[in-house]
LOFINU-561631 format. One record per residue: residue number from 0; residue in one letter; x, y, z of N, C-alpha, C, O in turn. Coordinates in nm, 2 decimals. Atoms other than C-alpha are relative to their C-alpha. Example, Ala and Ser with C-alpha at 12.3 -4.5 7.8 and 13.67 -1.06 7.14 Angstrom:
% residues 2
<atom seq="0" type="A" n_east="0.09" n_north="-0.12" n_up="0.00" ca_east="1.23" ca_north="-0.45" ca_up="0.78" c_east="0.09" c_north="0.12" c_up="0.00" o_east="0.19" o_north="0.12" o_up="0.07"/>
<atom seq="1" type="S" n_east="-0.09" n_north="-0.11" n_up="0.00" ca_east="1.37" ca_north="-0.11" ca_up="0.71" c_east="-0.08" c_north="0.11" c_up="0.08" o_east="-0.03" o_north="0.22" o_up="0.09"/>
//
This chain:
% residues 66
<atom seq="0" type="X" n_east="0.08" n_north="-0.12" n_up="0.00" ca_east="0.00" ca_north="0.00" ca_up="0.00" c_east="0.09" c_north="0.12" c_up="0.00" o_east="0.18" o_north="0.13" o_up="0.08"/>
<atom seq="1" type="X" n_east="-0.06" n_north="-0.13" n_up="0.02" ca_east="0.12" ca_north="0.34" ca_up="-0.11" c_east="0.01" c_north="0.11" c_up="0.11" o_east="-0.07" o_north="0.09" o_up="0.21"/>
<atom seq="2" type="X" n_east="-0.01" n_north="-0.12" n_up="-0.17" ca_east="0.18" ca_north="0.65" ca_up="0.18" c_east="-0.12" c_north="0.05" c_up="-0.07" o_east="-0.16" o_north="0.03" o_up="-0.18"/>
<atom seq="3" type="X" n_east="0.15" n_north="-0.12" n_up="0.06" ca_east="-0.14" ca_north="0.91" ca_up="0.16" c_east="-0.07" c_north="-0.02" c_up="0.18" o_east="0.01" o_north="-0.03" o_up="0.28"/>
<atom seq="4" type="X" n_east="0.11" n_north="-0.04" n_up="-0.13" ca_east="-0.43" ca_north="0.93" ca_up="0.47" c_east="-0.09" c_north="-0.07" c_up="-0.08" o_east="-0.15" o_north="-0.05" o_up="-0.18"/>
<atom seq="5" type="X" n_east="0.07" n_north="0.08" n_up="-0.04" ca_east="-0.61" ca_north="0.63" ca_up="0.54" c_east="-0.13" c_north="-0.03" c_up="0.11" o_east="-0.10" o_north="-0.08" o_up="0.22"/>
<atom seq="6" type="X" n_east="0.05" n_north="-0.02" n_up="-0.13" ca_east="-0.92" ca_north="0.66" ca_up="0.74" c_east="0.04" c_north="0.10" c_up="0.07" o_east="0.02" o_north="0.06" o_up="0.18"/>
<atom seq="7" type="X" n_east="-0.07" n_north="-0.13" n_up="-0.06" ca_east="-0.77" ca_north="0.99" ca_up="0.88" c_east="0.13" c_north="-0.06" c_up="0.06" o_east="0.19" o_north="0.03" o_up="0.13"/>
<atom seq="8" type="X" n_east="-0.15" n_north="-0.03" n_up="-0.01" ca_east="-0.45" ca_north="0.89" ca_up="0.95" c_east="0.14" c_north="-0.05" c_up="-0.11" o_east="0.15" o_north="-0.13" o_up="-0.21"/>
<atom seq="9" type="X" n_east="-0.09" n_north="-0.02" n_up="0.16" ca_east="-0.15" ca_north="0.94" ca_up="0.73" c_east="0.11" c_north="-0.11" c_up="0.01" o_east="0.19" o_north="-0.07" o_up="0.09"/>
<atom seq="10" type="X" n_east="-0.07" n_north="0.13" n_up="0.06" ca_east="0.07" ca_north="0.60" ca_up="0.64" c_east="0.13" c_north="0.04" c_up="-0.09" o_east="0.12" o_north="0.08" o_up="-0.20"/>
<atom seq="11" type="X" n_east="-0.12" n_north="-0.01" n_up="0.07" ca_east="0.42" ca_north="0.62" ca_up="0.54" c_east="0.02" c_north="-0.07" c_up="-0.10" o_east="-0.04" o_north="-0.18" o_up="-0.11"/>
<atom seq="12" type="X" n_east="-0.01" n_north="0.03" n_up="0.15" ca_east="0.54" ca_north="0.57" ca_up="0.17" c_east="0.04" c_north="-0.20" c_up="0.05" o_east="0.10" o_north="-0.24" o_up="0.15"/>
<atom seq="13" type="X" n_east="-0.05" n_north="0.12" n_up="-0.01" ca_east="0.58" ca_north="0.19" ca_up="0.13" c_east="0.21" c_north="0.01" c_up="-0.07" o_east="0.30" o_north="0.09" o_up="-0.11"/>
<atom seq="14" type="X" n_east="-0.20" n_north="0.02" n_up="0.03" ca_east="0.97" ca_north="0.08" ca_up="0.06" c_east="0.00" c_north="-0.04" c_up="-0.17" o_east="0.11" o_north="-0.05" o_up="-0.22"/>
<atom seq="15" type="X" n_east="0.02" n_north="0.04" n_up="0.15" ca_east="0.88" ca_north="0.00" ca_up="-0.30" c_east="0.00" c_north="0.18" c_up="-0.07" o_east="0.07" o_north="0.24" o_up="-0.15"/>
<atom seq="16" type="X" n_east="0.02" n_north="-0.13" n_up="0.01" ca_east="0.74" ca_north="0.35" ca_up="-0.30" c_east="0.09" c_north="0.11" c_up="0.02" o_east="0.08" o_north="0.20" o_up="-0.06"/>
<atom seq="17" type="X" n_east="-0.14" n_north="-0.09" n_up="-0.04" ca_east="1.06" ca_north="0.55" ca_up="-0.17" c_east="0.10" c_north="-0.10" c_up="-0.09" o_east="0.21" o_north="-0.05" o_up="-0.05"/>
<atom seq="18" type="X" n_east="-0.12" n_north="0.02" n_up="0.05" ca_east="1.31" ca_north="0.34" ca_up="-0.39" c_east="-0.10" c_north="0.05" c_up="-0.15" o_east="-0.05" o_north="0.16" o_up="-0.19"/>
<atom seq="19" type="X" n_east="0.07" n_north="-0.11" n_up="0.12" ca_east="1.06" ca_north="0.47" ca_up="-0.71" c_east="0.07" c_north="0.15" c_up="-0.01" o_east="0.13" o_north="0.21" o_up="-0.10"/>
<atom seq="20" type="X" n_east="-0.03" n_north="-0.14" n_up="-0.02" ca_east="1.12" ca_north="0.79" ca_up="-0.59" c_east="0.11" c_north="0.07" c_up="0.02" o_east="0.13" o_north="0.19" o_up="-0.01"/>
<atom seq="21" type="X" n_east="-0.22" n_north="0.00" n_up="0.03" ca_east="1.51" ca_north="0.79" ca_up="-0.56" c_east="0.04" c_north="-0.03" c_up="-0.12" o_east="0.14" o_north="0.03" o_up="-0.16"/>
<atom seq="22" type="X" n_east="0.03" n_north="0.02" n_up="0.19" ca_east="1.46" ca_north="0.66" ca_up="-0.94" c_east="-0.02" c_north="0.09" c_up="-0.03" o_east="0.09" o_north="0.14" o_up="-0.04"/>
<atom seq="23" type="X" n_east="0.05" n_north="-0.10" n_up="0.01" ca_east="1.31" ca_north="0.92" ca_up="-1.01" c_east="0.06" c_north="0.09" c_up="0.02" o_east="0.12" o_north="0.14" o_up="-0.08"/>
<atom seq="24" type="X" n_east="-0.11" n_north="-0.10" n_up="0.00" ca_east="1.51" ca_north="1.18" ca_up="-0.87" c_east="0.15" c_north="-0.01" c_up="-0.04" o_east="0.22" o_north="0.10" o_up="-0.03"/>
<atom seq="25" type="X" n_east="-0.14" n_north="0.03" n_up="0.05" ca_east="1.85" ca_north="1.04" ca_up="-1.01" c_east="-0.06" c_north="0.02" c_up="-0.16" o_east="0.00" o_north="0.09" o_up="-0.24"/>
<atom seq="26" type="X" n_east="0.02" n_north="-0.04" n_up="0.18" ca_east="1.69" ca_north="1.04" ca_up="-1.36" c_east="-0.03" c_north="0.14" c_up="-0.03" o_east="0.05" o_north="0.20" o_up="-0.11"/>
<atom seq="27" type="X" n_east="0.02" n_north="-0.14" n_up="-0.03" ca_east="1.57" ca_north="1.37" ca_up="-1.31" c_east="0.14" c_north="0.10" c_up="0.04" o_east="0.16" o_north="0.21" o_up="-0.01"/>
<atom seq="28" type="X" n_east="-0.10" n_north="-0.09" n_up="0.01" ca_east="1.89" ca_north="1.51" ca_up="-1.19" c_east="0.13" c_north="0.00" c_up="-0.09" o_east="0.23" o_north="0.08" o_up="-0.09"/>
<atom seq="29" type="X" n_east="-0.06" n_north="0.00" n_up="0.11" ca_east="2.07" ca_north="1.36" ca_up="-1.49" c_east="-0.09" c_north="0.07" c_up="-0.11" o_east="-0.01" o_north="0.15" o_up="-0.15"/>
<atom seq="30" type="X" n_east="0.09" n_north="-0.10" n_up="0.03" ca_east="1.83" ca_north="1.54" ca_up="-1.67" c_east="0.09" c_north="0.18" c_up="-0.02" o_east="0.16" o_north="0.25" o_up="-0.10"/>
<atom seq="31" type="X" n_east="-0.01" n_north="-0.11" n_up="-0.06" ca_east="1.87" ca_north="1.84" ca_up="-1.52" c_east="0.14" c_north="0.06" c_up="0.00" o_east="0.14" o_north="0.18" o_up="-0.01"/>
<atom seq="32" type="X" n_east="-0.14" n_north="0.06" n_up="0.00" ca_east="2.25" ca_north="1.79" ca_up="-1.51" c_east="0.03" c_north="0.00" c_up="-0.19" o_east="0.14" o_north="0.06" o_up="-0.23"/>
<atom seq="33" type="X" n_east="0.01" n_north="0.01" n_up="0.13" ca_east="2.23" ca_north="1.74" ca_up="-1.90" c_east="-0.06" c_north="0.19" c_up="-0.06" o_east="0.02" o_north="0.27" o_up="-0.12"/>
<atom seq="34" type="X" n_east="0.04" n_north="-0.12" n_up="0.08" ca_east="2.06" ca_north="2.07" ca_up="-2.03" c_east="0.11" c_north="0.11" c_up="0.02" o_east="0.19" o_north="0.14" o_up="0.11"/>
<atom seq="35" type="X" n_east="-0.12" n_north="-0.12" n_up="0.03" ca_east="2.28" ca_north="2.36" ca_up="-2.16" c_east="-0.07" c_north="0.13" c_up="0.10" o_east="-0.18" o_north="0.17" o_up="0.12"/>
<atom seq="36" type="X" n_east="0.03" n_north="-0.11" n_up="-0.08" ca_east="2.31" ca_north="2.64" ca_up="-1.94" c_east="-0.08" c_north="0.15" c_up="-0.13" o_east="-0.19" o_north="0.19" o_up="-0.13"/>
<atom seq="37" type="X" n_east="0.05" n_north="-0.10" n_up="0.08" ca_east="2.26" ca_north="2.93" ca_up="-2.23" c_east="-0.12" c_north="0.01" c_up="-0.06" o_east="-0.12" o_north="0.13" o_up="-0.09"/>
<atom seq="38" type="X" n_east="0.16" n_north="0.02" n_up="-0.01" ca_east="1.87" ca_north="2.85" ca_up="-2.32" c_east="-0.03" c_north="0.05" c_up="0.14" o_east="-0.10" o_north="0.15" o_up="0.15"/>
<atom seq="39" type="X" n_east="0.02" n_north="-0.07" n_up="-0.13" ca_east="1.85" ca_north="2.90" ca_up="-1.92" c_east="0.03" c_north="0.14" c_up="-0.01" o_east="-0.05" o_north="0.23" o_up="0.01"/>
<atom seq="40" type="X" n_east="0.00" n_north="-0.15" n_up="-0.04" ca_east="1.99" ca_north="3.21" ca_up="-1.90" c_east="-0.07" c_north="0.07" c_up="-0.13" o_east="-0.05" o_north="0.19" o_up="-0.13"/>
<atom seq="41" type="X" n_east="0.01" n_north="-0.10" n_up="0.14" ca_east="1.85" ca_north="3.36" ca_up="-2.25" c_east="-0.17" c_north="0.00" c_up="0.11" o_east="-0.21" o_north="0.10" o_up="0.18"/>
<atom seq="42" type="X" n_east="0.13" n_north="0.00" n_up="-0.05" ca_east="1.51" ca_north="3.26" ca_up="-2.10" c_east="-0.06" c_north="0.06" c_up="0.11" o_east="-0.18" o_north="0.11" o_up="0.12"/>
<atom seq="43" type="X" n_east="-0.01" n_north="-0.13" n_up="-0.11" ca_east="1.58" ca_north="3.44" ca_up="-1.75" c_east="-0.02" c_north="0.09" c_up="-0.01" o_east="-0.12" o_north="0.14" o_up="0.04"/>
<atom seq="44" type="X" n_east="0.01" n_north="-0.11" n_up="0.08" ca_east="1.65" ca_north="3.74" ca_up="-1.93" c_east="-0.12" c_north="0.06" c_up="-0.03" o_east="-0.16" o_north="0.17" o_up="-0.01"/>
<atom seq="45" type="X" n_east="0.12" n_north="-0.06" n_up="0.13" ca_east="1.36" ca_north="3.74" ca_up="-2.16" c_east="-0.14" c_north="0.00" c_up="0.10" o_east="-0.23" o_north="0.08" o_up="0.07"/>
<atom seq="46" type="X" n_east="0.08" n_north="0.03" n_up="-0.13" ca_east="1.12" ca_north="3.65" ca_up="-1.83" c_east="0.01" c_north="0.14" c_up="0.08" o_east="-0.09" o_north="0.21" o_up="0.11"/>
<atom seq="47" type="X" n_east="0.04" n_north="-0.12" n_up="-0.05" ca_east="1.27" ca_north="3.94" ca_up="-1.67" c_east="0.00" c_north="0.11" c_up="-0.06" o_east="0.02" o_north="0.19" o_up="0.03"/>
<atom seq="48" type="X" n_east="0.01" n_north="-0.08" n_up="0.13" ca_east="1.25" ca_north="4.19" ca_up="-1.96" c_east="-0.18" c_north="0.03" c_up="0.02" o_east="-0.25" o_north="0.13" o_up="0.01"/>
<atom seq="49" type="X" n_east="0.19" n_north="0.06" n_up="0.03" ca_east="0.84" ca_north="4.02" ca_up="-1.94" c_east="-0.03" c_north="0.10" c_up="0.15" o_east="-0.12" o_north="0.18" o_up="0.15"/>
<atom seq="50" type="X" n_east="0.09" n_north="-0.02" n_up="-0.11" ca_east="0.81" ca_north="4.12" ca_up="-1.58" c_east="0.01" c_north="0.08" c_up="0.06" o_east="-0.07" o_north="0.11" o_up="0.15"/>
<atom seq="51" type="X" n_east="-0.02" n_north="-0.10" n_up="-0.07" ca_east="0.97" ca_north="4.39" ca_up="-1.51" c_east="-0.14" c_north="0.11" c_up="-0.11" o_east="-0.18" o_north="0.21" o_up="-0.05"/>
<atom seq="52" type="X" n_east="0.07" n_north="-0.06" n_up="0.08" ca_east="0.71" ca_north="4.55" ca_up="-1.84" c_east="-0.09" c_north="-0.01" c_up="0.11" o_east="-0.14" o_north="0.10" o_up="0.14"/>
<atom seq="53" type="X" n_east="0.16" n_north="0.00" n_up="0.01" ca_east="0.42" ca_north="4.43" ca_up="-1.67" c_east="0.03" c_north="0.05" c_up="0.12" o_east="-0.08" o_north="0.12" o_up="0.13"/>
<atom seq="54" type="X" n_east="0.00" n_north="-0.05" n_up="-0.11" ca_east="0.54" ca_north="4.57" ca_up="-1.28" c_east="-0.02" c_north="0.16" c_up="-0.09" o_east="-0.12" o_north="0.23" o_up="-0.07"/>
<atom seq="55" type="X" n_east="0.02" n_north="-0.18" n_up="0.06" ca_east="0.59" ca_north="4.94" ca_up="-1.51" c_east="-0.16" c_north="0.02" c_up="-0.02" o_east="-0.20" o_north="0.12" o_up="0.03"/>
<atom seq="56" type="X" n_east="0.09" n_north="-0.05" n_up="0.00" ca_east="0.22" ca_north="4.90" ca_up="-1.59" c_east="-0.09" c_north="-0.06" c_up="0.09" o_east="-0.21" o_north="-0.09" o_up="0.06"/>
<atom seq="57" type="X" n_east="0.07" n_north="0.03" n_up="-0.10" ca_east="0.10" ca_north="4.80" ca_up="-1.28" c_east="-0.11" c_north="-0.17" c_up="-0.03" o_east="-0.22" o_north="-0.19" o_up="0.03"/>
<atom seq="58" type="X" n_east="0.08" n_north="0.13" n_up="0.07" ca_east="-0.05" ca_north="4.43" ca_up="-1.45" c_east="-0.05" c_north="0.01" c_up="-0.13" o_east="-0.09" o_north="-0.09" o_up="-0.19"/>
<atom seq="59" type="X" n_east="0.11" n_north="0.01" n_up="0.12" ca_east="-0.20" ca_north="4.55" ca_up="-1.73" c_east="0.04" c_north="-0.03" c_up="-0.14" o_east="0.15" o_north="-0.09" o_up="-0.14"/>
<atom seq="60" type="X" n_east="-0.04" n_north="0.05" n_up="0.16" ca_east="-0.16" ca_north="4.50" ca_up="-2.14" c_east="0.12" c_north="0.05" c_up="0.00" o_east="0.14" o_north="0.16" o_up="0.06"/>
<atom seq="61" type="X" n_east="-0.12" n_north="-0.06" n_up="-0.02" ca_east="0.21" ca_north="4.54" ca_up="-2.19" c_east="0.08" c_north="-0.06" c_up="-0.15" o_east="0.17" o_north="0.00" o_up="-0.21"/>
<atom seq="62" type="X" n_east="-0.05" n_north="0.02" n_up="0.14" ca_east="0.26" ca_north="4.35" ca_up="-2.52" c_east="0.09" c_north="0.09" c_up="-0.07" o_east="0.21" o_north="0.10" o_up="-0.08"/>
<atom seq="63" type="X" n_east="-0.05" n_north="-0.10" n_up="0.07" ca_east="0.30" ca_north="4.59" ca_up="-2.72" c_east="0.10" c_north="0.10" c_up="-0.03" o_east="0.14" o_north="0.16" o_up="-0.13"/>
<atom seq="64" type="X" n_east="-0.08" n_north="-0.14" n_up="-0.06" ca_east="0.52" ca_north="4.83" ca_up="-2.54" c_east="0.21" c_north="-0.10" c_up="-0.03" o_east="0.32" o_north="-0.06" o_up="-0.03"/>
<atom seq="65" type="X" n_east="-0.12" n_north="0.07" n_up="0.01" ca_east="0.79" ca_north="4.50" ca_up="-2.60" c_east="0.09" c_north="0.01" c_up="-0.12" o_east="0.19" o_north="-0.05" o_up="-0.13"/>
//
């Protein structure tokens, strides 16, 4: 049986369920570990370029002004 809230009380992940999940995070941080840094940073940029427009108009339509 999987962890969650059973009947009102909460049940720890089974051992099947936490070694998944260590799977999971090692594939994931090869992953993550794999992607080129410069796509990240161009996209940071262009994110804060986005949000600092939309703080100048207080939320509102800002398209345009890009």
């Amino acid at each position: 049986m999987s962890g969650g809230n059973v009947g009102g009380l909460l049940q720890a992940p089974s051992e099947t369920e936490n070694d998944r999940r260590t799977e999971l995070k090692e594939v994931l941080q090869v992953i993550w570990d794999s992607l080129p840094q410069g796509p990240i940073d161009k996209a940071v940029k262009e994110f804060s370029k986005r949000l600092e427009a939309c703080v100048a108009t207080e939320g509102g339509h800002f398209e345009h002004s890009q």
